[in-house]
C-alpha positions as CSV (number, residue, x, y, z in Angstrom):
1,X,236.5,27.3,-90.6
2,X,237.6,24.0,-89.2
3,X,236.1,22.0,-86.5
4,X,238.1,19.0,-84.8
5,X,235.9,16.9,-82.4
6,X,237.5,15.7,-79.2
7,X,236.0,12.7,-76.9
8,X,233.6,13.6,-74.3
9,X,235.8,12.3,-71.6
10,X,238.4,14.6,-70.1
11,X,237.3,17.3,-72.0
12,X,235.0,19.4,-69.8
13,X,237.6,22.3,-68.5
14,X,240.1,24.1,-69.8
15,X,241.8,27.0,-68.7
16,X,242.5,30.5,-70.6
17,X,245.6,30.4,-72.5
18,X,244.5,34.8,-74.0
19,X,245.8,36.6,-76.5
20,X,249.5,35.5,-77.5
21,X,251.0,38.6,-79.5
22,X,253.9,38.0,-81.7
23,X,256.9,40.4,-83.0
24,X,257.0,40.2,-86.9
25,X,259.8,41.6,-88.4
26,X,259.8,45.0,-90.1
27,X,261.1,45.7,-93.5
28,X,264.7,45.6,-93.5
29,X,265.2,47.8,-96.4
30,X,262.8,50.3,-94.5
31,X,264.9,49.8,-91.6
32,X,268.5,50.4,-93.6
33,X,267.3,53.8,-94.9
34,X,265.4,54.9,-92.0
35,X,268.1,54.2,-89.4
36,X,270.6,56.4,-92.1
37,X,268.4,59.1,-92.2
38,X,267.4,59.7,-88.5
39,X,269.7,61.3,-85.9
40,X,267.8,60.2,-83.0
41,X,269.2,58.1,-80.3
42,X,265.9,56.0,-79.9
43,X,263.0,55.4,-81.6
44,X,259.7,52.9,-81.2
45,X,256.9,52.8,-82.6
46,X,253.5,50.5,-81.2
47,X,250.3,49.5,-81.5
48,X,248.2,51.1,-78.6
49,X,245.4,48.6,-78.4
50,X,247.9,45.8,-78.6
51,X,251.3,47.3,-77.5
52,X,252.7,45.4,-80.9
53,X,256.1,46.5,-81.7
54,X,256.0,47.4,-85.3
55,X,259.3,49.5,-85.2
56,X,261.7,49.9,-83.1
57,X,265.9,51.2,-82.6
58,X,267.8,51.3,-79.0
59,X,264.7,51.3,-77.3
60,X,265.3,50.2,-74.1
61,X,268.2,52.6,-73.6
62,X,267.8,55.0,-70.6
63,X,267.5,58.9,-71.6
64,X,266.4,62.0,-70.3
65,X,262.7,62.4,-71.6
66,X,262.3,66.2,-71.2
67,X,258.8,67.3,-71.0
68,X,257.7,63.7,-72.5
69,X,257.5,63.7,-68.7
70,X,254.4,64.8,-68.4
71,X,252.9,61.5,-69.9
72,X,253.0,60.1,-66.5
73,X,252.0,63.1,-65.0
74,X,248.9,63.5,-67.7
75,X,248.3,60.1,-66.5
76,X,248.0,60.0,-63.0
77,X,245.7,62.6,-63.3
78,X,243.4,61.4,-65.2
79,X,243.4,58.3,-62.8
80,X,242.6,60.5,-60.1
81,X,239.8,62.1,-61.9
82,X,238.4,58.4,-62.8
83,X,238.5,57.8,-59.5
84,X,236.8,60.6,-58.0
85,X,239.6,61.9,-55.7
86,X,239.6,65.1,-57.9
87,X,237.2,66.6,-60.1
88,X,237.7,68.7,-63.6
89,X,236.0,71.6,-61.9
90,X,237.5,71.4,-58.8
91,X,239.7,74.5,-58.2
92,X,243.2,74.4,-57.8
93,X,245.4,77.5,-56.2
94,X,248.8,77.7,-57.1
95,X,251.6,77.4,-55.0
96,X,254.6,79.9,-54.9
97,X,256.4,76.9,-55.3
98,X,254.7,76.0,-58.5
99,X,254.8,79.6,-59.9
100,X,258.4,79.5,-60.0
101,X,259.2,76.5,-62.2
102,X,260.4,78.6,-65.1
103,X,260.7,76.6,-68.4
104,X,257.5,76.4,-70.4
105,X,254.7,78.1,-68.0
106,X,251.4,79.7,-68.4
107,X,252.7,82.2,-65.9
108,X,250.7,80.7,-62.9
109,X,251.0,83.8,-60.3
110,X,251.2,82.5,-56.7
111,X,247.7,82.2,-55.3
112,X,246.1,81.9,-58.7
113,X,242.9,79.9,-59.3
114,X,242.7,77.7,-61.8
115,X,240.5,74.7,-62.5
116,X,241.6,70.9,-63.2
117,X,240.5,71.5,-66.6
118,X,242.3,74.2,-67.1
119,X,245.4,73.1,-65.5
120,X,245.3,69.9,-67.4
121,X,244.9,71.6,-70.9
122,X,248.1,73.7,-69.8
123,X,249.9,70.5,-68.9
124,X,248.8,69.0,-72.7
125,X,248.2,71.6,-74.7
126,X,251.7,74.2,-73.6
127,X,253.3,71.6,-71.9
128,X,253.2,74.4,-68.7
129,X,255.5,73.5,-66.2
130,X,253.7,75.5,-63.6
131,X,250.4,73.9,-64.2
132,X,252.0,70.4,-64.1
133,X,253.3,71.0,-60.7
134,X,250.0,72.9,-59.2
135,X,248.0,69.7,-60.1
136,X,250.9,67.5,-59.0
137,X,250.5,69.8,-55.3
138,X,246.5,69.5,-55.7
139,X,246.5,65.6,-56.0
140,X,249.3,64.2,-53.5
141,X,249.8,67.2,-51.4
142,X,253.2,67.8,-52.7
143,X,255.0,67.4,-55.9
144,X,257.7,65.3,-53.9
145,X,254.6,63.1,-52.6
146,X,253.4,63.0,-56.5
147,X,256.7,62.0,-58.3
148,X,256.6,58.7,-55.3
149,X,253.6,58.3,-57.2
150,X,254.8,58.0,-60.7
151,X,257.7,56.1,-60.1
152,X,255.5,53.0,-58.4
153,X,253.2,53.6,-61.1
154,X,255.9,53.1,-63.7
155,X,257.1,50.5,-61.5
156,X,253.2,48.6,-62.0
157,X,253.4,49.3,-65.9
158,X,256.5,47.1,-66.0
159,X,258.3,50.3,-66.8
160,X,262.2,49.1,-66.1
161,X,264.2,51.4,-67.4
162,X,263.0,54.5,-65.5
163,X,263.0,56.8,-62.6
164,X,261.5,59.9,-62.4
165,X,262.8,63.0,-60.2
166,X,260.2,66.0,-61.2
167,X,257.1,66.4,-62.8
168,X,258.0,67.9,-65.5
169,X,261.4,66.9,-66.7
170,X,263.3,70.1,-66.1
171,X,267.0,69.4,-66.1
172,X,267.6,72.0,-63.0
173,X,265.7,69.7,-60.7
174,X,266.6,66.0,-62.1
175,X,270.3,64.5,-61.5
176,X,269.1,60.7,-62.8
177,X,266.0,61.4,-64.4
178,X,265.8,58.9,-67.2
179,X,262.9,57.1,-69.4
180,X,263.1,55.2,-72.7
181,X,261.5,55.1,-75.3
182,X,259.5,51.5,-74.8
183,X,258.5,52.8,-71.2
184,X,257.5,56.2,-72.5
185,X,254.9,53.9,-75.5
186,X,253.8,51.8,-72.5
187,X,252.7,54.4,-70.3
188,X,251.6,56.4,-73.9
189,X,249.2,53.3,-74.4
190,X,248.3,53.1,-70.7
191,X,247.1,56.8,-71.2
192,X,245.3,57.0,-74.5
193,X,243.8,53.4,-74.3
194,X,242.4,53.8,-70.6
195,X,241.8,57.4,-70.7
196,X,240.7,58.3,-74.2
197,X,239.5,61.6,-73.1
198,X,243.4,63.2,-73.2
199,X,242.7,62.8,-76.7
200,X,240.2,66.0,-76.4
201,X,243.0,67.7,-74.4
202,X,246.1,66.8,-77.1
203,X,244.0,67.2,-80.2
204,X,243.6,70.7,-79.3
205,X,245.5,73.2,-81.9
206,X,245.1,76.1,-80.0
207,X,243.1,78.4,-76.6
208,X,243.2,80.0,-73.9
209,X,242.8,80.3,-70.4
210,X,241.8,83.1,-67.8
211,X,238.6,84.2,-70.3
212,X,240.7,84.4,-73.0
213,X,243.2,86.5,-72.3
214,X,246.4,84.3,-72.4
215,X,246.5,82.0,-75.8
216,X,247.8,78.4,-75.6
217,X,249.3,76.9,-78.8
218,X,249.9,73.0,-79.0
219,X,253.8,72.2,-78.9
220,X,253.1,69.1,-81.0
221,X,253.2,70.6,-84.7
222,X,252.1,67.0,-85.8
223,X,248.7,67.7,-84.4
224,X,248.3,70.4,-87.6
225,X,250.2,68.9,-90.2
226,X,250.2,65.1,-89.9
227,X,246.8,63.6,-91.0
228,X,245.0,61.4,-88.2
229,X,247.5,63.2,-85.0
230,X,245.9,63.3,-82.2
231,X,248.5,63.5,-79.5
232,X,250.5,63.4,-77.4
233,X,253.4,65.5,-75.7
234,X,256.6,67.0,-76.6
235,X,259.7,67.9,-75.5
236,X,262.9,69.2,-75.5
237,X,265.6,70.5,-73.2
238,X,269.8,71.0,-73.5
239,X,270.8,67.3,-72.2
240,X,267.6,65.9,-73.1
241,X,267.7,67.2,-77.3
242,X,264.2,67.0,-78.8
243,X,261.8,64.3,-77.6
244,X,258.4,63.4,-78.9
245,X,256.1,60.6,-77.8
246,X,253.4,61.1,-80.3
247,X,250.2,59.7,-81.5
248,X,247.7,59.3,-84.8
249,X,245.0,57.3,-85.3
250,X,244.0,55.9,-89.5
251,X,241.4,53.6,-90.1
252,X,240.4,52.2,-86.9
253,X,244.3,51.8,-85.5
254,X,246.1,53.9,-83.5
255,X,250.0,54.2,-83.0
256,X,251.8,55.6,-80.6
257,X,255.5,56.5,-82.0
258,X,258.3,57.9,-79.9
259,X,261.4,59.6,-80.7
260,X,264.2,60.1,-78.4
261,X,267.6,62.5,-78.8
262,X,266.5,64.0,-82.2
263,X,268.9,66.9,-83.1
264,X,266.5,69.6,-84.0
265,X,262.4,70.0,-83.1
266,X,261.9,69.5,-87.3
267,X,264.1,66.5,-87.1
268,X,262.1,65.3,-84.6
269,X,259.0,65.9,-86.4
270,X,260.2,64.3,-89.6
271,X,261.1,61.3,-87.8
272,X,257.8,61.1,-86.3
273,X,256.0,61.3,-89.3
274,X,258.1,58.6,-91.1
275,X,257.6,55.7,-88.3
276,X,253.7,56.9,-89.2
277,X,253.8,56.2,-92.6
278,X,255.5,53.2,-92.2
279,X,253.1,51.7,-89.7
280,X,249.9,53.1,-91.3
281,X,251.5,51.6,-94.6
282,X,252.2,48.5,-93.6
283,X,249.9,47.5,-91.4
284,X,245.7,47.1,-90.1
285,X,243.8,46.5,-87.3
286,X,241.8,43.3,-87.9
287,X,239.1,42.6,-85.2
288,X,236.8,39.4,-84.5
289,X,233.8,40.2,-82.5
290,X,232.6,38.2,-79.3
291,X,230.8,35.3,-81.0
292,X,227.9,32.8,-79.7
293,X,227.8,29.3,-81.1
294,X,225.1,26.6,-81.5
295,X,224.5,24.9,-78.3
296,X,226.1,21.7,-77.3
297,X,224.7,18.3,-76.2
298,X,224.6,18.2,-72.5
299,X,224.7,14.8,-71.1
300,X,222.8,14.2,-67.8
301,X,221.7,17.3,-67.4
302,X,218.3,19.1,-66.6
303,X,218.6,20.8,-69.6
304,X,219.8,18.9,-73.1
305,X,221.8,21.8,-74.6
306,X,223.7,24.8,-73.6
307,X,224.7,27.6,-75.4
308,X,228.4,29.0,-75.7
309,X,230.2,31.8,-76.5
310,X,233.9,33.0,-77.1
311,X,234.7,36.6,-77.1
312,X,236.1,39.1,-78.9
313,X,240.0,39.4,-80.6
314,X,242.1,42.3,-81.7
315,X,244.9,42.2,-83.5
316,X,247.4,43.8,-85.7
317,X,248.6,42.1,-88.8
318,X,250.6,43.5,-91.8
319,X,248.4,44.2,-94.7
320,X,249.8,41.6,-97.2
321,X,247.9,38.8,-94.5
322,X,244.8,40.9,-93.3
323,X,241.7,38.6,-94.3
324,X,243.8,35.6,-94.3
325,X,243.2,34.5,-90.5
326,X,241.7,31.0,-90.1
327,X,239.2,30.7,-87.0
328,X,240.1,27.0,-85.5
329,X,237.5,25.8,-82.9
330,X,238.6,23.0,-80.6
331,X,235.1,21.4,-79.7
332,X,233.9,17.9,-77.5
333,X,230.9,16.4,-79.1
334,X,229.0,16.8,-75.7
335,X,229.6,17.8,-72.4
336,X,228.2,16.1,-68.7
337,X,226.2,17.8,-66.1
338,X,227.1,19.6,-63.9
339,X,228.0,22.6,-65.8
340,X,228.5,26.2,-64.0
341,X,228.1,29.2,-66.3
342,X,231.2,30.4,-67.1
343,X,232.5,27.4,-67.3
344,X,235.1,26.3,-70.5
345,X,234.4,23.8,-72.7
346,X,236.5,24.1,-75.6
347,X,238.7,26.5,-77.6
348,X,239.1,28.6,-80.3
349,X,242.1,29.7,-82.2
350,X,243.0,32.2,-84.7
351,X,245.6,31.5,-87.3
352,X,247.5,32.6,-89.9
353,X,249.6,30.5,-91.8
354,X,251.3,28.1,-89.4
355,X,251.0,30.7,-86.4
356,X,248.5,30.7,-83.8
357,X,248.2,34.6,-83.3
358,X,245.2,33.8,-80.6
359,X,243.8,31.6,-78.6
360,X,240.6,31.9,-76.2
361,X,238.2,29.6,-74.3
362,X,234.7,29.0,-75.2
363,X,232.9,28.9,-72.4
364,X,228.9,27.4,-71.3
365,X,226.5,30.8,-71.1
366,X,224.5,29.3,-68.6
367,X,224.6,26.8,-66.0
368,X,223.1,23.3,-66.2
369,X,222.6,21.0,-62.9
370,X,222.8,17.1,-62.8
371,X,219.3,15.5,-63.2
372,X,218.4,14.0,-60.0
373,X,215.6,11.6,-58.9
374,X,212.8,14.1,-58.5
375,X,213.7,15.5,-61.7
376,X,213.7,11.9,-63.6
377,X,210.3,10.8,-61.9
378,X,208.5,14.2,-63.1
379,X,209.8,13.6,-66.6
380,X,208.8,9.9,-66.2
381,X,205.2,11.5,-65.3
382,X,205.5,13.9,-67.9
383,X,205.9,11.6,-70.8
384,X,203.0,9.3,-69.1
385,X,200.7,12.3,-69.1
386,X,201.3,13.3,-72.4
């Protein structure tokens, strides 16, 4: 560790530069005989935590996502069930409307009772058409209301390159109906990072609903067969191909990898699990914890010290550099009353080599008020007395 001393003067506030990510590049030989090898029209692949690009090929180009649809949908369901407006037992009856999606279904009948959990798990686990529009009906009131929803939603994620017409991707109900493959990874990592508990839902091999007497088998083989899968959602329709945005989780890190226009579901599959043994390969998660740091000289103050902290950092780095980041502080020798709590004294960065992957304020953990006169003549009386 380093420590460089500023002047007291000038150096009592600063404000929060955060977390500065940066794109490294990827192996190019990786990326010659990856590209050759895969017939998809898009691919990315990310870090969930940290939304780092470790991968990626035409991914900002607009596509139809298929049932990768249902991300969004997934998503603003599990918002309204964070919120409260709906509950996982809450029951939800189907719609004549909803029973007649056709495509992937559970066979909803119009009428049917079903709860949230159950729809959900239809949604993830079958990717059920049906059930994706009965909890679209039982959130906004309509499915029309619902897809308003996702598209200012994806509008909030910074999601550019998409509009949604349906719920569920279907190609009969969706002229412009288009994604790509970064938006699908951002509102992937807006799902799994905010709403871990999919996870339970996608992990799920296999089910049933209605006491057990209709099985539900995950779409995503990956789940089965690729170590560390844990989600997320397939899909695959005649103008969309086969469409994946899938996710895995090794060692602490967890990527989200999506696949776009793959000729065949094993294609698809296969392309999937390549972009995961690449990133798992290549890279870690390194993580600082939050950190609290000898106190500092206070000048004029009530109280002599105060004690500062700095918090936490996450990052990805490629594995050849894990364990080579260099914590920097940026320090004053003192500081002068008045000082609020919360209030920044100083900095900290992280680097590696000549790149300054992070930067965050430290910051006073309590607050410290000027000495005035009363507090100068009872420490006058104080040291008299004693």
């Amino acid at each position: 560790m380093k420590n460089k001393a500023w002047s007291c003067r000038g150096a009592l506030c600063m404000l929060m530069i955060g977390l500065m990510l940066w794109a490294m590049p990827f192996s190019m030989a990786f990326a010659a005989e990856f590209t050759a090898e895969s017939d998809a029209r898009s691919l990315i692949l990310i870090e969930a935590e940290t939304g780092r690009v470790l991968y990626e090929k035409d991914a900002d180009i607009p596509l139809p996502p298929a049932s990768v649809t249902k991300v969004m949908t997934m998503l603003l369901t599990m918002e309204a069930i964070d919120d409260g407006r709906i509950k996982l037992e809450d029951t939800v009856t189907v719609s004549e409307y909803a029973a007649n999606m056709g495509g992937s279904q559970v066979y909803l009948e119009p009428g049917e009772q079903l709860s949230v959990h159950e729809m959900l798990k239809c949604v993830v686990v079958s990717s059920a058409n049906d059930a994706a529009v009965a909890l679209a009906e039982h959130i906004s009131g309509s499915e029309e209301s619902f897809v308003t929803e996702m598209n200012k939603r994806a509008a909030e994620l910074g999601m550019s390159h998409t509009v949604f017409e349906n719920t569920n991707g279907l190609d009969d109900t969706a002229q412009n109906h288009v994604t790509s493959a970064r938006d699908i990874a951002i509102m992937s990592a807006e799902l799994i990072s905010k709403h871990p508990k999919i996870l339970e839902y996608s992990s799920i091999w296999m089910d049933s609903i209605r006491g057990g007497e209709f099985g539900l088998t995950n779409t995503n083989r990956l789940i089965r067969f690729y170590n560390g899968a844990n989600g997320l959602k397939t899909g695959s329709t005649s103008k969309a191909g086969f469409c994946i945005s899938a996710s895995a989780k090794r060692d602490g890190m967890q990527l989200i990898c999506v696949v776009m226009a793959a000729s065949t579901r094993d294609s698809r599959n296969e392309i999937a699990k390549k972009l995961f043994d690449f990133g798992f390969a290549n890279y870690a998660y390194e993580s600082f914890p939050m950190q609290t740091l000898d106190e500092m000289k206070v000048v004029g103050g009530v109280d002599e010290t105060v004690p500062l902290a700095y918090e936490s950092f996450d990052f990805v780095t490629d594995k050849v550099n894990k364990g080579k980041t260099e914590i920097v502080f940026e320090l004053p020798e003192c500081v002068s009353a008045p000082i609020a709590e919360g209030q920044t004294v100083g900095k900290v960065k992280y680097v590696l080599g000549d790149e300054t992957v992070g930067e965050f304020d430290i910051v006073a953990t309590r607050a410290v008020r000027r000495v005035g006169f009363t507090d100068q003549l009872l420490r006058l009386l104080a040291e008299f007395l004693y």
